[in-house]
N, C-alpha and C positions, 0 to 999 in steps of 0.2 A: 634382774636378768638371769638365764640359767646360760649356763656354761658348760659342756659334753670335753672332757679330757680322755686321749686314748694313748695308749702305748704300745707299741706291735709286741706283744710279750702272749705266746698264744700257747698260755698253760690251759687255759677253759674256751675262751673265746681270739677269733682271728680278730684283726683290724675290721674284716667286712661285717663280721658278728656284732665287735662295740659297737660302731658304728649303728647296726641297726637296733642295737638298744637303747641305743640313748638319742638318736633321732626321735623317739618317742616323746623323750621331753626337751630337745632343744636343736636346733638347726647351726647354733655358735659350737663350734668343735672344734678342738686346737688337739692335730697328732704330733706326735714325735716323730722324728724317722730313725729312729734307734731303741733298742730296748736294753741299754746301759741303766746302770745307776747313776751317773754321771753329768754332766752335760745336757741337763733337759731343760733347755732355750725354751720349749713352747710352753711347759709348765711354769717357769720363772717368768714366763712374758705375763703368763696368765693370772698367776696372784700377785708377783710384783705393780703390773701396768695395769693391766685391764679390771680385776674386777673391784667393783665398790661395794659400799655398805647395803647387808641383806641381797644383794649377788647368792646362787647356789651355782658349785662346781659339780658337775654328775660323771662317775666313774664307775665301770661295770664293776670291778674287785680290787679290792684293799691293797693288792700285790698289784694294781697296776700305777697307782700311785705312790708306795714307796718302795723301798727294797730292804728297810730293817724298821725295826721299831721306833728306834732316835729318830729315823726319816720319817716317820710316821707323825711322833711327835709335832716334827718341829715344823712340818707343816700344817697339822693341824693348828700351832699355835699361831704361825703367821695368818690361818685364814680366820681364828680367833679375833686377832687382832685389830681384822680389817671388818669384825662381824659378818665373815661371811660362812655359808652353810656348806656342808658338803652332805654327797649325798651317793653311796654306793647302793648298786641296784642288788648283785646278788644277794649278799646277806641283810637290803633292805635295810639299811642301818642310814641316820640322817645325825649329825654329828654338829649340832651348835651350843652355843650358850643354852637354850631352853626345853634341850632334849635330856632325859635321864634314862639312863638303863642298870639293871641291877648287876651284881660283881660276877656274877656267874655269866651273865651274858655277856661281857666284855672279856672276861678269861675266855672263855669260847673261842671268840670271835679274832683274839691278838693269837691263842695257839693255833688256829685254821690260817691266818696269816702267815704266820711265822713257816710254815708247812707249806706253804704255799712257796715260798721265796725259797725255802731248801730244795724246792721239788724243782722251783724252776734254775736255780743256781746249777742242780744237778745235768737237768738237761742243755742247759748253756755248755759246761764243762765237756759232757760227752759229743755233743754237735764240734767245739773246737776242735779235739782230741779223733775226732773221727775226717774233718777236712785237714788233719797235721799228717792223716795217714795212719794214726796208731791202731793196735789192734784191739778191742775193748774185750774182756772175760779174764776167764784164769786160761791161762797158758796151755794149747793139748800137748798129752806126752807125748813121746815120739812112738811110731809104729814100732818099730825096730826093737825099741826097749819092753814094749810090752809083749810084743810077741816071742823075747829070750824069754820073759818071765814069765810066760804061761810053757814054753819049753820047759825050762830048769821045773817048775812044779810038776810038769806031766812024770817026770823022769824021778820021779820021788829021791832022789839023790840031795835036796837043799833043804833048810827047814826056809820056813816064812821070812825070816831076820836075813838068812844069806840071801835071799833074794830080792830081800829089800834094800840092804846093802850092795848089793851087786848093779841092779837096775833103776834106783830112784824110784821103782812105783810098789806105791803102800800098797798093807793088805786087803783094804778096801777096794784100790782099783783093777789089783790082780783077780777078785772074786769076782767085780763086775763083769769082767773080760773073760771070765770062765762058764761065766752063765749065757754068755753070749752061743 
């Protein structure tokens, strides 16, 4: 029996996107309603309970089934265990006892993961950090200060250093503000 796992984690594909790719090989689909690392009931129902021996689970990307390596691991061990197959579509990669791939192809494939999970870690962090209210970038100077310091420069009376000590803005962003 095939088995379609999804996770709402929409670094490449939305829910409605897995979904239409793995409809291709299987109608049995078990989502999550969260894209934590944590807490994933529909997955623990799905290799604890449901499947049995020569079962395959189908998952668009590597990064939607685990969220570190150990996680990767350990459940590719449990589905070891149970003999059953896994099968991610993007990188086409099918993971049983009697598939081999050579070391280059697995470094590949664990650093495209591993990049995958920072990328999405990244943008989990900025979505919090942005419904918390914060402001994301570097910080703008203030008007004020930079317009003393393109004064104090016009007025050739400061060198570069008193004016950076004066106003906080380096000589980098006093040239900008000059070329303006």
């Amino acid at each position: 029996m095939k088995y379609g796992y999804i996770r709402p984690m929409e670094l490449y594909d939305d829910i409605k996107n897995q979904k239409l790719k793995i409809k291709k090989y299987t109608e049995h689909i078990y989502i999550e309603d969260h894209a934590e690392s944590k807490r994933r009931h529909q997955l623990d129902q799905l290799i604890d309970k449901t499947v049995k021996e020569n079962d395959q689970i189908i998952v668009t990307d590597i990064c939607i089934l685990a969220d570190s390596t150990k996680q990767l691991v350990d459940i590719i061990n449990a589905c070891s265990k149970k003999s059953v197959h896994l099968y991610f579509i993007n990188p086409d990669i099918t993971v049983s006892a009697d598939t081999e791939y050579n070391f280059q192809q697995i470094l590949n494939e664990i650093s495209n993961f591993q990049s995958d999970v920072v990328r999405f870690r990244t943008q989990q962090g900025m979505n919090k950090a942005a419904k918390e209210g914060k402001k994301m970038g570097r910080p703008k100077r203030s008007d004020d200060n930079i317009k003393r310091a393109v004064e104090m420069y016009m007025t050739k009376k400061y060198t570069l250093e008193e004016i950076r000590e004066q106003t906080n803005i380096s000589r980098a962003t006093l040239y900008r503000h000059l070329e303006k």
